[in-house]
C-alpha positions in Angstrom: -0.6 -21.3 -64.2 -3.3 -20.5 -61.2 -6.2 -21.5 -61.8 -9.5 -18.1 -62.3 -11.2 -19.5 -59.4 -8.0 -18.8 -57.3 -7.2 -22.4 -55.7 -3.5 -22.5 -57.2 -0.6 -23.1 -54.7 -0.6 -19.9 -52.1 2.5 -18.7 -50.2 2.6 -18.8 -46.8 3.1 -15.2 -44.8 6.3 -14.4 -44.1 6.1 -14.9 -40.5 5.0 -18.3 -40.5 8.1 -19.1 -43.1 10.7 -18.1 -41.0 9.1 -19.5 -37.5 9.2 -23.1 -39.7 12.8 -22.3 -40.8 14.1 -20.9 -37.2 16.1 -23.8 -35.3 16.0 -24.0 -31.7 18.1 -22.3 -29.3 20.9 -24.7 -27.4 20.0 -24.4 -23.5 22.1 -21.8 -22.5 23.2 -21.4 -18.7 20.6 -18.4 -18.1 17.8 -20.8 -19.1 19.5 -24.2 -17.2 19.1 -21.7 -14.5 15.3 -20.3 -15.1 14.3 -24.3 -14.7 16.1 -25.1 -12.0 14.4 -22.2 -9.9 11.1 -22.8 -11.5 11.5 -26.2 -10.6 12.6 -26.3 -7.2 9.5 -23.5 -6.6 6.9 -26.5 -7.6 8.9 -28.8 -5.1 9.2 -26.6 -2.5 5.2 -25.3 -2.7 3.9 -29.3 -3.3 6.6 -30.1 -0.1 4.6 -27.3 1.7 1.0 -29.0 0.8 2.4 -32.1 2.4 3.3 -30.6 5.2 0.3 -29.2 5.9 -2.1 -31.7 5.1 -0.1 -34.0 7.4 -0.4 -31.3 10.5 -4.3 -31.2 9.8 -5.2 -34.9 11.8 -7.0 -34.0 14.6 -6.4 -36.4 17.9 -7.7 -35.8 21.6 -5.0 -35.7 24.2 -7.3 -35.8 26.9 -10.6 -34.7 28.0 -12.8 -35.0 31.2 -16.1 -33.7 32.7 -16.8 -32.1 36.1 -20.2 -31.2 37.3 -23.3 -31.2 37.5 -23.3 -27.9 38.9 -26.4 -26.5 41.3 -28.1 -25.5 37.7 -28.1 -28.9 36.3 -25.0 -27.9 34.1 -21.9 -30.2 33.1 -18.7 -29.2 32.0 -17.0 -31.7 29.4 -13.7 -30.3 28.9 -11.0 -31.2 26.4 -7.2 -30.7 24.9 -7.0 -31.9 20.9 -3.9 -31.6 18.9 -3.2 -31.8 15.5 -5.3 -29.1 14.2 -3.1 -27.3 11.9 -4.1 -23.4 11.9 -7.9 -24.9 11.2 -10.8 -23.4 13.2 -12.4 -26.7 14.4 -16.3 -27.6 15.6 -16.1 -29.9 18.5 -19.4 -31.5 19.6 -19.9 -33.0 23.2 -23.0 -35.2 23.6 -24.9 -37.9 25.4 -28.2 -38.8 27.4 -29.7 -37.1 30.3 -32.7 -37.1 32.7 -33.6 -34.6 34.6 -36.5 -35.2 37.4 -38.2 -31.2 37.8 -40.6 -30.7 40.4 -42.7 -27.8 42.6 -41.7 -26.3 45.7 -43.4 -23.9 48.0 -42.4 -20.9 49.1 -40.3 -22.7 52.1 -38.2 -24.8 50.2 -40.4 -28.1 50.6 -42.2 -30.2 48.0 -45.9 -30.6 48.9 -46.8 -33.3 47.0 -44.8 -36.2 45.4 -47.4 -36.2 42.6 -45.7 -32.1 41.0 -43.0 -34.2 39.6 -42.0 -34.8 35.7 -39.2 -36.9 34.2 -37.6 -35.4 30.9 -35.0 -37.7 29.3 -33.2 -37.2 26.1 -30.1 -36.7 23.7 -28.2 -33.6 25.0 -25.3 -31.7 23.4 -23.6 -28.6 22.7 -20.8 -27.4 20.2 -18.0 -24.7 20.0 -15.6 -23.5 17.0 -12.2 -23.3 18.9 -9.1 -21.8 17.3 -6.0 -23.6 17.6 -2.8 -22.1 18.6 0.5 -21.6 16.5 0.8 -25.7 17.4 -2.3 -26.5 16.3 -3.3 -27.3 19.4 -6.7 -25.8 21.2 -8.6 -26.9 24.8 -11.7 -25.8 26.1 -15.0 -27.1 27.8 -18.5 -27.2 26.4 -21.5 -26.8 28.6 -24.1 -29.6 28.7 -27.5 -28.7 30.1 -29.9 -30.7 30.9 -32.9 -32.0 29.0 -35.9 -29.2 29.2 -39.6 -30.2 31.4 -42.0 -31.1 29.3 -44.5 -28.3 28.5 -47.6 -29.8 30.1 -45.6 -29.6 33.2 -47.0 -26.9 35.6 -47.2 -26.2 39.1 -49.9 -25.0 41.2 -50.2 -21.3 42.4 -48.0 -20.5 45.2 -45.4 -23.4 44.1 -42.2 -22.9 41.6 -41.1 -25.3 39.2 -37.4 -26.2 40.2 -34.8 -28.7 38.8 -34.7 -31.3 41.7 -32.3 -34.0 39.7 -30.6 -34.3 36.8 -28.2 -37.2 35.6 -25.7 -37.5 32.5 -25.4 -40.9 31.7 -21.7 -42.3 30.9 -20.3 -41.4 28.1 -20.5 -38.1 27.5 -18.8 -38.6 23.6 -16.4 -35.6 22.7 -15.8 -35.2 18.8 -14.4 -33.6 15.8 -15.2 -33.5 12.1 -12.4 -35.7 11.3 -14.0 -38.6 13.5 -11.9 -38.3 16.4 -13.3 -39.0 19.9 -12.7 -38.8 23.9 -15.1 -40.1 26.3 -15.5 -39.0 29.8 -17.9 -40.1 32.3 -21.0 -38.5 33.5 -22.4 -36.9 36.6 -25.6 -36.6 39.1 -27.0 -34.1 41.1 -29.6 -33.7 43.6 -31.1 -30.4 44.5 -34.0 -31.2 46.5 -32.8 -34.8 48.4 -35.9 -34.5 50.8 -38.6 -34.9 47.8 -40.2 -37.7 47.8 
């Protein structure tokens, strides 16, 4: 007899009885053949992943530097491998000094006094593509350190870059912590200034 309050035994919907009293169906050869494709999807996509984290280890091949140039500029050039299809940063960097000065109208350097060291950290970056190999070269420019801004010259003189000097190495680098050093470079615009 239920009970008024209606907590006597309940049936269960008729859905729910025959999902309990279903069995399971044997593995046929359609669905031996659904897992065997899903399955060897998952190997050949995590096969894949391998792959391609394996290709992404960047390593320099080479690099070198040529310059300065008449500007003060120096080219540190480079060939990395191992790039994958990855758009990479590479950085080049070191010291410099640079030795500016004033010079007339003439070409000559009145007074030995109109000159100003600069010295620092300089640098310079570029995102290169890499090819279908995953490989990319390229240079990067390196300019030299700026004057300092209480350097002036006198009316009727220019300020001019008479020297500038990358010290050796010049580092080349990538995210990943690979690195090529080159060596550095001088050059001397003005030699005749004192």
């Amino acid at each position: 007899m239920a009970a008024a309050n209606g907590c006597g035994p309940r049936r269960l919907p008729e859905k729910i009885k025959q999902s309990l009293t279903t069995q399971q169906q044997p593995l046929t050869t359609t669905n031996m053949k659904r897992i065997s494709i899903i399955s060897l999807t998952i190997l050949a996509f995590v096969g894949l992943m391998a792959t391609n984290a394996r290709a992404q280890n960047p390593r320099f091949k080479s690099c070198s530097s040529s310059g300065p140039n008449s500007s003060g500029d120096l080219q540190a050039c480079f060939d990395i491998s191992g790039l994958g299809q990855t758009p990479t940063t590479i950085t080049a960097s070191t010291t410099a000094t640079a030795i500016y000065g004033c010079v007339n109208g003439g070409g000559q350097c009145p007074n030995a006094a109109n000159k100003s060291s600069s010295s620092g950290t300089v640098s310079a970056s570029g995102t290169f593509t890499p090819d279908k190999n995953g490989r990319a070269s390229g240079c990067l420019t390196l300019s030299p350190p700026p004057p300092i801004t209480s350097f002036h010259c006198p009316g009727g003189q220019t300020m001019v870059l008479i020297s500038v000097t990358y010290n050796s190495p010049i580092t080349l680098s990538a995210p990943n912590g690979a690195t090529c050093t080159t060596g550095g470079g001088t050059v001397n615009n003005f030699p005749n200034c004192p």
